[in-house]
mmCIF file of the C-alpha atoms, coordinates in Angstrom:
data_MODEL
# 
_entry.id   MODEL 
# 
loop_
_atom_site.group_PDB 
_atom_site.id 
_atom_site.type_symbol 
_atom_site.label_atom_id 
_atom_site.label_alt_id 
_atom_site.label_comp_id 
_atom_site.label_asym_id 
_atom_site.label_entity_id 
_atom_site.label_seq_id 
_atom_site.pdbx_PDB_ins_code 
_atom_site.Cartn_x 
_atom_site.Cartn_y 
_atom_site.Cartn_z 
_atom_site.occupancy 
_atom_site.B_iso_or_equiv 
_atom_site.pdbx_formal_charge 
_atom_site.auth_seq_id 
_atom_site.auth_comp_id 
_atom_site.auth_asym_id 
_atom_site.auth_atom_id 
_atom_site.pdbx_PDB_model_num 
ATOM 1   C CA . UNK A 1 1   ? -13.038 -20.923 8.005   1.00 0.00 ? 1   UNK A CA 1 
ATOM 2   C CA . UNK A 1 2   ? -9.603  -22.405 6.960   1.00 0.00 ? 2   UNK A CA 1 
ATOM 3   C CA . UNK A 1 3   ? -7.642  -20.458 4.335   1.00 0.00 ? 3   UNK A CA 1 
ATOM 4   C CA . UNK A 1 4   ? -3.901  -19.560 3.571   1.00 0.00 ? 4   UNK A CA 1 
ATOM 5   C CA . UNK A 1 5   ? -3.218  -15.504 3.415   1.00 0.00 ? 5   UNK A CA 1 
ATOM 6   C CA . UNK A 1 6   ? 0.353   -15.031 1.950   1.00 0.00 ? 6   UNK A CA 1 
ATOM 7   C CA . UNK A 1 7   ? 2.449   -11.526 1.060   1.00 0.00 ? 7   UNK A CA 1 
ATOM 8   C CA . UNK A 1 8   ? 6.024   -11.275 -0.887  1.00 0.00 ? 8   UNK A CA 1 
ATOM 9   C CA . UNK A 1 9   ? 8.605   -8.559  -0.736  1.00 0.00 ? 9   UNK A CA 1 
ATOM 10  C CA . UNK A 1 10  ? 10.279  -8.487  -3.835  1.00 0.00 ? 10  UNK A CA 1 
ATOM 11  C CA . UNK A 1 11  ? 13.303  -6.489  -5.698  1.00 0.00 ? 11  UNK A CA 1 
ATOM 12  C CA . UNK A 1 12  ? 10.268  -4.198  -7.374  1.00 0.00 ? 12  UNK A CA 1 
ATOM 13  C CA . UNK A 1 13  ? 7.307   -3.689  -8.582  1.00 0.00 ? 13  UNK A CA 1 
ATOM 14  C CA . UNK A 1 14  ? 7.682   -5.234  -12.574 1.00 0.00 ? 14  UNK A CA 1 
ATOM 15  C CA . UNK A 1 15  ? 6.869   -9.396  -12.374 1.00 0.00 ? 15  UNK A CA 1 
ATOM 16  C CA . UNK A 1 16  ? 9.174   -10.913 -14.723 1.00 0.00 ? 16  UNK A CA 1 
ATOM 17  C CA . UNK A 1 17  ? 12.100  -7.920  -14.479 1.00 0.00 ? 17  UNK A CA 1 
ATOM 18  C CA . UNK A 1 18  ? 11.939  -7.906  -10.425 1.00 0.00 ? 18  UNK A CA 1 
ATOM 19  C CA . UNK A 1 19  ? 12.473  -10.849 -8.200  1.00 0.00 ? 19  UNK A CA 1 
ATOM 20  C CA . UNK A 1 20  ? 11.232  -12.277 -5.142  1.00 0.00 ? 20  UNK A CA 1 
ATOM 21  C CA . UNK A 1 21  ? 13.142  -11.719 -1.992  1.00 0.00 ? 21  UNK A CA 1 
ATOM 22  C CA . UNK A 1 22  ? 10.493  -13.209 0.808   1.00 0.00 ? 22  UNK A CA 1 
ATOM 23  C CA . UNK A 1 23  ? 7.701   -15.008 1.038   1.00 0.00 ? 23  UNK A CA 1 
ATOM 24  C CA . UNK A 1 24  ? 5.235   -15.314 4.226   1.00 0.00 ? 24  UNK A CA 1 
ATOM 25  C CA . UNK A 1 25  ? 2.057   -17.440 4.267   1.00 0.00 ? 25  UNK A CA 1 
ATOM 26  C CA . UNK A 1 26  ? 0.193   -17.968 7.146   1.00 0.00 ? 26  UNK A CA 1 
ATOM 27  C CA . UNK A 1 27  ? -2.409  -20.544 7.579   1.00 0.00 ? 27  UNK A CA 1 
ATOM 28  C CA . UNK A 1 28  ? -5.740  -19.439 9.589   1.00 0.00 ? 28  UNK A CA 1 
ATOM 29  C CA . UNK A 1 29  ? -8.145  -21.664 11.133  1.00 0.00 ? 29  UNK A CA 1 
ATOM 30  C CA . UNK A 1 30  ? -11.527 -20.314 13.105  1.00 0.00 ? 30  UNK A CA 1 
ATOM 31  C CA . UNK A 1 31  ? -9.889  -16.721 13.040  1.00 0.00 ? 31  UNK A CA 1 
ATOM 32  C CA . UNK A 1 32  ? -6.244  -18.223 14.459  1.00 0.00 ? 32  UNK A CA 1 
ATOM 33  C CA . UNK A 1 33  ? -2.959  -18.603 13.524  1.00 0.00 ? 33  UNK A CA 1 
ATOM 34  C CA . UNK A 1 34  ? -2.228  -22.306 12.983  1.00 0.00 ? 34  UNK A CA 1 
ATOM 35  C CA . UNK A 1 35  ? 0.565   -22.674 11.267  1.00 0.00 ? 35  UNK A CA 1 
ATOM 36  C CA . UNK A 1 36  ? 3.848   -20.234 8.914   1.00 0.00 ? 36  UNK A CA 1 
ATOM 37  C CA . UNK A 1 37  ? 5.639   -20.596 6.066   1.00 0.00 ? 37  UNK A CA 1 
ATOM 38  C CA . UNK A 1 38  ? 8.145   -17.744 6.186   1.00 0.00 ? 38  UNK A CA 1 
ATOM 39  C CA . UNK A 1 39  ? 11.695  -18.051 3.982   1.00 0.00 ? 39  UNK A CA 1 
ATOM 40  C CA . UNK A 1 40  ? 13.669  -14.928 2.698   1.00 0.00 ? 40  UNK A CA 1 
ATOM 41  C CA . UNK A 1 41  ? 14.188  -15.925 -0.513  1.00 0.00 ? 41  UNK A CA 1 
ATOM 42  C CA . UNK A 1 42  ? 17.434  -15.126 -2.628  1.00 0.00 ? 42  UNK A CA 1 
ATOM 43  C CA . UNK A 1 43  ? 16.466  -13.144 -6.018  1.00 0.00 ? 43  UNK A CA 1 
ATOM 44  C CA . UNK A 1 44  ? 19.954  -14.041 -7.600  1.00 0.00 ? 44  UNK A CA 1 
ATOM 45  C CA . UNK A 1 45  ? 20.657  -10.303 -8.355  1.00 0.00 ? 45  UNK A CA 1 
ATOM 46  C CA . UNK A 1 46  ? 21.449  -7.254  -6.324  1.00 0.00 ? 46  UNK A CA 1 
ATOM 47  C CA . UNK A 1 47  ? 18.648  -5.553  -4.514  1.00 0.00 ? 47  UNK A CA 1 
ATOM 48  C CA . UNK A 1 48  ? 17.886  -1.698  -5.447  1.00 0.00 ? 48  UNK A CA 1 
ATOM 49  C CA . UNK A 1 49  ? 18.270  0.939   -2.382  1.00 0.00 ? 49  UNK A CA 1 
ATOM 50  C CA . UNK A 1 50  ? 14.506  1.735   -3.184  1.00 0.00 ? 50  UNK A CA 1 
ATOM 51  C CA . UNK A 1 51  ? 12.812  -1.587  -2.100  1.00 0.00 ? 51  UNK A CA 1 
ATOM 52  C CA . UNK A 1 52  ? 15.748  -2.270  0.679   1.00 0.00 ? 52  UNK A CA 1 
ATOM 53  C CA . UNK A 1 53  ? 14.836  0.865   1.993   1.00 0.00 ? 53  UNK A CA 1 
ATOM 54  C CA . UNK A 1 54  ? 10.684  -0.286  1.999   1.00 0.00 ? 54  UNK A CA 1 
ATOM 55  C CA . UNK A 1 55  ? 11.155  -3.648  3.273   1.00 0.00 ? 55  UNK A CA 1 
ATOM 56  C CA . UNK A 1 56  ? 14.375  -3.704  4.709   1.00 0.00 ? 56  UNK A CA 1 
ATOM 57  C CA . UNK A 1 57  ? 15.425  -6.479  3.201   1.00 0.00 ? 57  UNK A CA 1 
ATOM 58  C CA . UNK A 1 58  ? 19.288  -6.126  2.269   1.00 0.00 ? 58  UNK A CA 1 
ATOM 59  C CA . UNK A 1 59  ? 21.856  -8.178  -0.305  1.00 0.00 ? 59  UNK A CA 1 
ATOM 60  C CA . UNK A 1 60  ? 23.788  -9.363  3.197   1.00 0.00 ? 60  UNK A CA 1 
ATOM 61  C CA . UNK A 1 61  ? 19.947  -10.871 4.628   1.00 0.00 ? 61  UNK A CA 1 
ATOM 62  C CA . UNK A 1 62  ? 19.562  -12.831 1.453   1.00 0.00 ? 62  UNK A CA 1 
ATOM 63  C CA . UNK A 1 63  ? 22.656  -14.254 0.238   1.00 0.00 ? 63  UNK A CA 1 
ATOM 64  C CA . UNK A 1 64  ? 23.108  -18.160 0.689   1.00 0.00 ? 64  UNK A CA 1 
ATOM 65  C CA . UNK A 1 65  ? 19.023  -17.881 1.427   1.00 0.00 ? 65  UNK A CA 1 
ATOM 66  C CA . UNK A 1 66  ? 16.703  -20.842 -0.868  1.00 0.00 ? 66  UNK A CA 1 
ATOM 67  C CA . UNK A 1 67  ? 16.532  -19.715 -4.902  1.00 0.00 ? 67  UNK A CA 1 
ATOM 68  C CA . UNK A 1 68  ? 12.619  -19.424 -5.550  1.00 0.00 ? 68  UNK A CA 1 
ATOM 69  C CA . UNK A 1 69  ? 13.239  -22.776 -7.775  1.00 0.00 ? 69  UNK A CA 1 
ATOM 70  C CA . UNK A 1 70  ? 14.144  -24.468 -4.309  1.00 0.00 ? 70  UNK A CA 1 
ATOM 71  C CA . UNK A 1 71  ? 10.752  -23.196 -2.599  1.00 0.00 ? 71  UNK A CA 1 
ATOM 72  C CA . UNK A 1 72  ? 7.856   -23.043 -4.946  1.00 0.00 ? 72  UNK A CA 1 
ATOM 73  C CA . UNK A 1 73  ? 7.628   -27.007 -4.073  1.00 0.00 ? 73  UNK A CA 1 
ATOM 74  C CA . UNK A 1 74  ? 7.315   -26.605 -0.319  1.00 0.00 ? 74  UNK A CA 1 
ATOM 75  C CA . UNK A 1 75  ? 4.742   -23.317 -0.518  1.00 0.00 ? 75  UNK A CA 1 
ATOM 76  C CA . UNK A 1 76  ? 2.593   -25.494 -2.740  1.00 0.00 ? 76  UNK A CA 1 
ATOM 77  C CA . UNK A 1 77  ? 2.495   -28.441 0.024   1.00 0.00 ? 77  UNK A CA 1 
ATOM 78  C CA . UNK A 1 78  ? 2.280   -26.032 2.484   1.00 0.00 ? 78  UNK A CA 1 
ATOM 79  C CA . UNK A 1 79  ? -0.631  -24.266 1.147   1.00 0.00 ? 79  UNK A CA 1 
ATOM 80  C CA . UNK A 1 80  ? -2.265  -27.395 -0.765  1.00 0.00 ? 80  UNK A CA 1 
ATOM 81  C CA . UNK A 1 81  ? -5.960  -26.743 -1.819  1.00 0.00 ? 81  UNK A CA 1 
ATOM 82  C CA . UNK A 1 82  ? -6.851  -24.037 0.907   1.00 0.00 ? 82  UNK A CA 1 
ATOM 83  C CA . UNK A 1 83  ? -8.453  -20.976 0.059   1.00 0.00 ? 83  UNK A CA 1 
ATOM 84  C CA . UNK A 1 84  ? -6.068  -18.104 -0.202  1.00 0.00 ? 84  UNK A CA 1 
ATOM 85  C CA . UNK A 1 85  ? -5.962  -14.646 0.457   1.00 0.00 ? 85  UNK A CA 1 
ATOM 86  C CA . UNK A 1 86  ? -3.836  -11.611 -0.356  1.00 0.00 ? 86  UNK A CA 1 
ATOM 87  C CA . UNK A 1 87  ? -4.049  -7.793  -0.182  1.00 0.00 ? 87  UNK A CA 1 
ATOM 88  C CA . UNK A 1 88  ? -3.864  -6.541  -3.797  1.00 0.00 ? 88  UNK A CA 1 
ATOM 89  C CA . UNK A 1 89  ? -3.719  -10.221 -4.515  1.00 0.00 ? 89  UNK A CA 1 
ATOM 90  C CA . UNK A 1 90  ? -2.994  -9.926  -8.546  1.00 0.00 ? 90  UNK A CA 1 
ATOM 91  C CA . UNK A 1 91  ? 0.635   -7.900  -7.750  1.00 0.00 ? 91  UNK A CA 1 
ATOM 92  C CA . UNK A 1 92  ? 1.467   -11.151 -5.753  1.00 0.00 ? 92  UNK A CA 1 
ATOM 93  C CA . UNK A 1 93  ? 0.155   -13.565 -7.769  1.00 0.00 ? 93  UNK A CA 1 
ATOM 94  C CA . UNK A 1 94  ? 1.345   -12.251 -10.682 1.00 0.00 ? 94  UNK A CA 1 
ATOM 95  C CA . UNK A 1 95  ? 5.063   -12.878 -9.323  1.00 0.00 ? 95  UNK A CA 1 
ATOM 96  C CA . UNK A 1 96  ? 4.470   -16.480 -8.358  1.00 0.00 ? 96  UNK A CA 1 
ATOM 97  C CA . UNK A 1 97  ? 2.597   -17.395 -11.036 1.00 0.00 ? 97  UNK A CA 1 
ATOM 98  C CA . UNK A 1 98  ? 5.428   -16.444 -13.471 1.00 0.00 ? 98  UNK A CA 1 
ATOM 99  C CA . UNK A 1 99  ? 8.588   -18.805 -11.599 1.00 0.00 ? 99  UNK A CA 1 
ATOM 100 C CA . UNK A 1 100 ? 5.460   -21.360 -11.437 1.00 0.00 ? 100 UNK A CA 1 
ATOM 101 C CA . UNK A 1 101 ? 5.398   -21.533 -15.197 1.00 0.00 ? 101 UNK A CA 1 
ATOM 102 C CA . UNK A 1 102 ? 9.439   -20.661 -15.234 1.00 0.00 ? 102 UNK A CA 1 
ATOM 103 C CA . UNK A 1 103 ? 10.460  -23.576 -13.230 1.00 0.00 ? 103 UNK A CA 1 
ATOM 104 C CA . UNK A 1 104 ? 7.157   -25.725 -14.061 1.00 0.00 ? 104 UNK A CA 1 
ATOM 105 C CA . UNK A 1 105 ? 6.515   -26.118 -10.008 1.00 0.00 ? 105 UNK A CA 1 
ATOM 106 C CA . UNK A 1 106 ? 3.433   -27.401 -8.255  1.00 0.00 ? 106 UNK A CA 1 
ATOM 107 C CA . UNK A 1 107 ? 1.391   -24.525 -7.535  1.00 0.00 ? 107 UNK A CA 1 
ATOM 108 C CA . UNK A 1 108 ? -1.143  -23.921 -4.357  1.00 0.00 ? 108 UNK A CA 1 
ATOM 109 C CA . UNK A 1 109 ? -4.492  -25.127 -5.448  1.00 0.00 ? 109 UNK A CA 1 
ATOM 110 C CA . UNK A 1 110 ? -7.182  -22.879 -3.794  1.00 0.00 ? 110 UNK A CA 1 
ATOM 111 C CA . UNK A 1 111 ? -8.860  -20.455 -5.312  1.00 0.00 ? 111 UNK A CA 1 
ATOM 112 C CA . UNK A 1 112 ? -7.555  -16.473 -4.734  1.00 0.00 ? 112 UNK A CA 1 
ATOM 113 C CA . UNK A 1 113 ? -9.629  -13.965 -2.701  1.00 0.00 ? 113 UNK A CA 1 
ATOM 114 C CA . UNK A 1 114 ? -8.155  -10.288 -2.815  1.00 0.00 ? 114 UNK A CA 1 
ATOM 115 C CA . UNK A 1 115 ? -9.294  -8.448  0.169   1.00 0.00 ? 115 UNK A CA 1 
ATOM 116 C CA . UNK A 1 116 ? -8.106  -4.888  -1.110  1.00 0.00 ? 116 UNK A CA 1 
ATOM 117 C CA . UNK A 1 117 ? -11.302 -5.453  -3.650  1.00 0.00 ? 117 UNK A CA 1 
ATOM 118 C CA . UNK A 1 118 ? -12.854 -6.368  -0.897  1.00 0.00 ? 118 UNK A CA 1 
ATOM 119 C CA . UNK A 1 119 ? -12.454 -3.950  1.746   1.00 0.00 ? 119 UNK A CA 1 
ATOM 120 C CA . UNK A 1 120 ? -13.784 -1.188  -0.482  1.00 0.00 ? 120 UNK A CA 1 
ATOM 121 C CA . UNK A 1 121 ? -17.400 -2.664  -0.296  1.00 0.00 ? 121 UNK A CA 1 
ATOM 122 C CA . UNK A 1 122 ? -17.395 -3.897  3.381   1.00 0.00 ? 122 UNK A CA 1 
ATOM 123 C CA . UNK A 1 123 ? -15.373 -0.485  4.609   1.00 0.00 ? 123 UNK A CA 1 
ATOM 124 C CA . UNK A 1 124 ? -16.684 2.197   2.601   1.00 0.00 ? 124 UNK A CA 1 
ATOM 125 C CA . UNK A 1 125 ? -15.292 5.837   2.946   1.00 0.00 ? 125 UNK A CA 1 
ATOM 126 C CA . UNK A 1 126 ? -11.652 5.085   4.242   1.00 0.00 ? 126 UNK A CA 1 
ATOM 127 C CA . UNK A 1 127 ? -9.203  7.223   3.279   1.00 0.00 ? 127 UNK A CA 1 
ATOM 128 C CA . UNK A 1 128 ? -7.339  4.776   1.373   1.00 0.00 ? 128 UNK A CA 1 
ATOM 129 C CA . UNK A 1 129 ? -7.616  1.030   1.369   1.00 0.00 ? 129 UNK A CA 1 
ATOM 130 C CA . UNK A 1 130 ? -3.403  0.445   1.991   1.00 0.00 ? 130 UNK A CA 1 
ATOM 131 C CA . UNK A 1 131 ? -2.942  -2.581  4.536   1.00 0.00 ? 131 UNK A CA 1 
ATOM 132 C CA . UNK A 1 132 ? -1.569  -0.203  7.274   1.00 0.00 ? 132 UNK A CA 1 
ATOM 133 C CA . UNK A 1 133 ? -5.144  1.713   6.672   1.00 0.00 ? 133 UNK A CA 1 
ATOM 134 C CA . UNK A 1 134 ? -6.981  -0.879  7.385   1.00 0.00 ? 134 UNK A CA 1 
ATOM 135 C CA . UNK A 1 135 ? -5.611  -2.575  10.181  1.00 0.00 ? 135 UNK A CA 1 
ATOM 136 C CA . UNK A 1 136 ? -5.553  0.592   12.065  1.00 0.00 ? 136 UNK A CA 1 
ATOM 137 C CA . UNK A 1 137 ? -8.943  1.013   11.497  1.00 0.00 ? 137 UNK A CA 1 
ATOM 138 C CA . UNK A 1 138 ? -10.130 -1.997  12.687  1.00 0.00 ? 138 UNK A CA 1 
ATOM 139 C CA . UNK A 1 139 ? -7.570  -1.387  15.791  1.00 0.00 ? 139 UNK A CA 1 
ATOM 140 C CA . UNK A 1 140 ? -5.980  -4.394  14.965  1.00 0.00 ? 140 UNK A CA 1 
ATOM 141 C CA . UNK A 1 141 ? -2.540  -4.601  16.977  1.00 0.00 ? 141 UNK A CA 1 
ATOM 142 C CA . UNK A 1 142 ? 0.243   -3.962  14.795  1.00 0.00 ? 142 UNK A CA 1 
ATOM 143 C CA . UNK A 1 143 ? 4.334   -3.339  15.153  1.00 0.00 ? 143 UNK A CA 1 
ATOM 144 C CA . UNK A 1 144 ? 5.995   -2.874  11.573  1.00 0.00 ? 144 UNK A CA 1 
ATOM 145 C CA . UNK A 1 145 ? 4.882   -3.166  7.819   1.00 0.00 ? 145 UNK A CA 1 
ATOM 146 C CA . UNK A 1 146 ? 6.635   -4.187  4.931   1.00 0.00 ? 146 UNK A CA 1 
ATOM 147 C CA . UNK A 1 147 ? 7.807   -7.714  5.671   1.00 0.00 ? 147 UNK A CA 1 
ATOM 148 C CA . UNK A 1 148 ? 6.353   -10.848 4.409   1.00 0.00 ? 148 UNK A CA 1 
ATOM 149 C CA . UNK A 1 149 ? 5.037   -12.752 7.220   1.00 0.00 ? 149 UNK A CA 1 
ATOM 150 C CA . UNK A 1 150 ? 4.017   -9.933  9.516   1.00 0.00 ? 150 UNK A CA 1 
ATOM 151 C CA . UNK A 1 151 ? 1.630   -8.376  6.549   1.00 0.00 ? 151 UNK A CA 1 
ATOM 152 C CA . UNK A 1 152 ? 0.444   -11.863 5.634   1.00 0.00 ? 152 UNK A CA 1 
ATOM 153 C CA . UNK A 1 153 ? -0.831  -11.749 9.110   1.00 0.00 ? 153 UNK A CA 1 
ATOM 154 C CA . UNK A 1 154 ? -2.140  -9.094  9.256   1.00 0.00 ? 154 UNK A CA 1 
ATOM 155 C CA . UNK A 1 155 ? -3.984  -9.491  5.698   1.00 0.00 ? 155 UNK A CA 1 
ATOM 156 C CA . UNK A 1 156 ? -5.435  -12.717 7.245   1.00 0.00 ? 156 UNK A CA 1 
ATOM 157 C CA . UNK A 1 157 ? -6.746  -10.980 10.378  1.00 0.00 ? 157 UNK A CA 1 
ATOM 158 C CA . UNK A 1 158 ? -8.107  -8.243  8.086   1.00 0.00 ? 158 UNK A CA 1 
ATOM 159 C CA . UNK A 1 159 ? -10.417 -10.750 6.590   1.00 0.00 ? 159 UNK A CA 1 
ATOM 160 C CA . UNK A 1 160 ? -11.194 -12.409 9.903   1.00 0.00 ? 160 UNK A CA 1 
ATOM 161 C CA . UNK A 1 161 ? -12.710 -9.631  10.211  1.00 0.00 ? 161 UNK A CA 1 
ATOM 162 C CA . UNK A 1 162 ? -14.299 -8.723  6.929   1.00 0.00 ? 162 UNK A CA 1 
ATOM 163 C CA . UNK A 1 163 ? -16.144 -12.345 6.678   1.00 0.00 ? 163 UNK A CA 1 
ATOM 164 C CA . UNK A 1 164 ? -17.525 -11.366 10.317  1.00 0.00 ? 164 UNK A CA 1 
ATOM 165 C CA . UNK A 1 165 ? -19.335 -8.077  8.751   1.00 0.00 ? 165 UNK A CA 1 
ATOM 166 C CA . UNK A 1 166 ? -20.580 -10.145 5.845   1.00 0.00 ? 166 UNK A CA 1 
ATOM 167 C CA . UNK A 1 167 ? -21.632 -13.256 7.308   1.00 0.00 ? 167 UNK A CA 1 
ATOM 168 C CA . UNK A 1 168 ? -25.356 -13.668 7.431   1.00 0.00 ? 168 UNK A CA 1 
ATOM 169 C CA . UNK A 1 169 ? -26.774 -15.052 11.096  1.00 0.00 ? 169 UNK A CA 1 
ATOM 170 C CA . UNK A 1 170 ? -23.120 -16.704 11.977  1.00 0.00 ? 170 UNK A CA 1 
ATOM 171 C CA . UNK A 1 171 ? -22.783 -18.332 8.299   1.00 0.00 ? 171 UNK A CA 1 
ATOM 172 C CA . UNK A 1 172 ? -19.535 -17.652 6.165   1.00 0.00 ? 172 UNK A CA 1 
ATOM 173 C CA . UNK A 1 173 ? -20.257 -16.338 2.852   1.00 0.00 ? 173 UNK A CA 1 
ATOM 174 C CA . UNK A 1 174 ? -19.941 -18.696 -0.025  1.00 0.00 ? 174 UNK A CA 1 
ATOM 175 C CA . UNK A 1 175 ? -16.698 -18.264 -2.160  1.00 0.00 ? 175 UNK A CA 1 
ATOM 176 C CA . UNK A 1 176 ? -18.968 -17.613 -4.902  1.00 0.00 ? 176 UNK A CA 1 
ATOM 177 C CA . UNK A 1 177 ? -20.103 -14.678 -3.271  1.00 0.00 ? 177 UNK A CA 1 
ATOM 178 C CA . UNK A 1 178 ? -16.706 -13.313 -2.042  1.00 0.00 ? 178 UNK A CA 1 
ATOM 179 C CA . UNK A 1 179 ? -15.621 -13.606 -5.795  1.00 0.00 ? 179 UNK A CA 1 
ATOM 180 C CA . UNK A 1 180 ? -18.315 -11.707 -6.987  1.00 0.00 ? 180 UNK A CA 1 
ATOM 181 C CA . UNK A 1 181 ? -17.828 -9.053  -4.235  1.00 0.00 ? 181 UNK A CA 1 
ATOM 182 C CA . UNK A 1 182 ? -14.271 -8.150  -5.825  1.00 0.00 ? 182 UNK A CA 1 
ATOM 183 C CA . UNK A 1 183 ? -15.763 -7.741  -8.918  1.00 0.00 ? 183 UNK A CA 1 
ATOM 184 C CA . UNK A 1 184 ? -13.506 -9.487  -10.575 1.00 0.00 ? 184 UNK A CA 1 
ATOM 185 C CA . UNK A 1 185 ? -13.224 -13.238 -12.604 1.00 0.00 ? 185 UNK A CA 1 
ATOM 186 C CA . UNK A 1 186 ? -12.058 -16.354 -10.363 1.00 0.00 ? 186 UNK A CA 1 
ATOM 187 C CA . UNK A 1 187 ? -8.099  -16.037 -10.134 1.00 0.00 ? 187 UNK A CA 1 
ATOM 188 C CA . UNK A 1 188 ? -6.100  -18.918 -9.633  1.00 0.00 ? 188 UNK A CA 1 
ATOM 189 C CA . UNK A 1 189 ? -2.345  -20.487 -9.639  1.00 0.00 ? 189 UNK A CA 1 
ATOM 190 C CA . UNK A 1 190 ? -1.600  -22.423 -12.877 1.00 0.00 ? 190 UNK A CA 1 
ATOM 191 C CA . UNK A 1 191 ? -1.245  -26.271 -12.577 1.00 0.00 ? 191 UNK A CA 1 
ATOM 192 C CA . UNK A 1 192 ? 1.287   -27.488 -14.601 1.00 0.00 ? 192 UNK A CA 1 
ATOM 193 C CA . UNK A 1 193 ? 2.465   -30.602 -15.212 1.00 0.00 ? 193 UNK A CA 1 
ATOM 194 C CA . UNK A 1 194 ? 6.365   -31.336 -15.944 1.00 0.00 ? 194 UNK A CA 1 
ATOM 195 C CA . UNK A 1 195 ? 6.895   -32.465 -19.573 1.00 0.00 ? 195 UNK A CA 1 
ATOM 196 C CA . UNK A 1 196 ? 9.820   -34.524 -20.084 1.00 0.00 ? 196 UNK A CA 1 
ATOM 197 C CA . UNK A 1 197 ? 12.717  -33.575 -21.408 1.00 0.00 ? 197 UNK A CA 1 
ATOM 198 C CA . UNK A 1 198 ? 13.228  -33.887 -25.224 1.00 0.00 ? 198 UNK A CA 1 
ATOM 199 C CA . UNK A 1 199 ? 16.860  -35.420 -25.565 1.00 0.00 ? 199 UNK A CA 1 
ATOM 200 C CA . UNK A 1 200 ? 18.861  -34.904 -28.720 1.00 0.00 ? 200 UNK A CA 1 
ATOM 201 C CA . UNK A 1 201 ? 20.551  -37.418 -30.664 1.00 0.00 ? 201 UNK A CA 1 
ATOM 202 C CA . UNK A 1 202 ? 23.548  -36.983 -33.115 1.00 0.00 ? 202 UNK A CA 1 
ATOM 203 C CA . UNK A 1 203 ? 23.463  -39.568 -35.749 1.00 0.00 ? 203 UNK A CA 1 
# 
């Protein structure tokens, strides 16, 4: 299975008040890493102690970095039509889908799968369902948390490994049924197209 799993670190936790300050997006193929979109990403505003002291991520990493308007153009070629997948995927969509419609960008075309839905049918009786959680319990080899790319990866090797306990005699589940296993309605980017410019005229 080819699909796209992606993770931001942002300024906060409020889309439209907080900002984006990295985006990862890692493209699987057949369980392996094939390719990575990774770009800090400079939110045009100072960043609070609180998230610099989650992620890391500090005003010095960021400045001169790409403004979101610059990237949203390359993530959407980069990703194109493939499926993708996020942990809590609405939190992260929800940010990209708002400087999508801000900036009237292309916008990744697949269709969104959140695994945190997910993971509560296929891994009943964890603890918790947090990305750390789950990683550890599927001893998947881990360093740090917290930064784009590295939880992107680990997200996508999280659902390796979830569409391995679902599939049926070697057969990956229809999309339909992965939907419909997060309980949730189909999610996807917004496609806009660019209207022109009105220009004004002083007669």
């Amino acid at each position: 299975m080819r699909f796209i799993a992606f993770d931001l670190e942002t300024t906060g936790t409020v889309p439209g008040v907080d900002q984006i300050v990295e985006i990862g997006a890692v493209r699987f193929n057949n369980g392996l890493v094939e390719a990575v979109f990774s770009t800090l990403v400079d939110p045009q505003k100072p960043i609070p102690p609180g998230a610099s002291a989650v992620n890391g991520i500090t005003d010095d990493m960021v400045h001169g970095k790409p403004t979101i308007d610059t990237l949203l153009t390359s993530f959407a070629e980069f990703c194109e039509d493939s499926v993708m997948v996020a942990h809590n995927a609405p939190f992260d969509s929800a940010f990209l889908t708002l400087d999508i419609r801000k900036y009237e960008s292309p916008a990744p075309r697949g269709i969104i799968i959140d695994t945190l839905t997910i993971s509560r049918k296929v891994f009943p009786g964890l603890p918790n369902y947090k990305l750390g959680t789950l990683v550890q319990h599927l001893k998947i080899p881990s360093t740090g948390f917290h930064r784009a790319e590295e939880d992107a990866t680990y997200c996508g090797q999280v659902f390796v490994e979830m569409i391995k306990r679902i599939s049926v005699a070697g057969k990956t589940p229809q999309i339909e049924n992965l939907i419909a296993l997060t309980g949730k309605t189909e999610l996807r980017f917004p496609q806009i197209e660019r209207q022109p410019k009105q220009m004004g005229f002083l007669f």
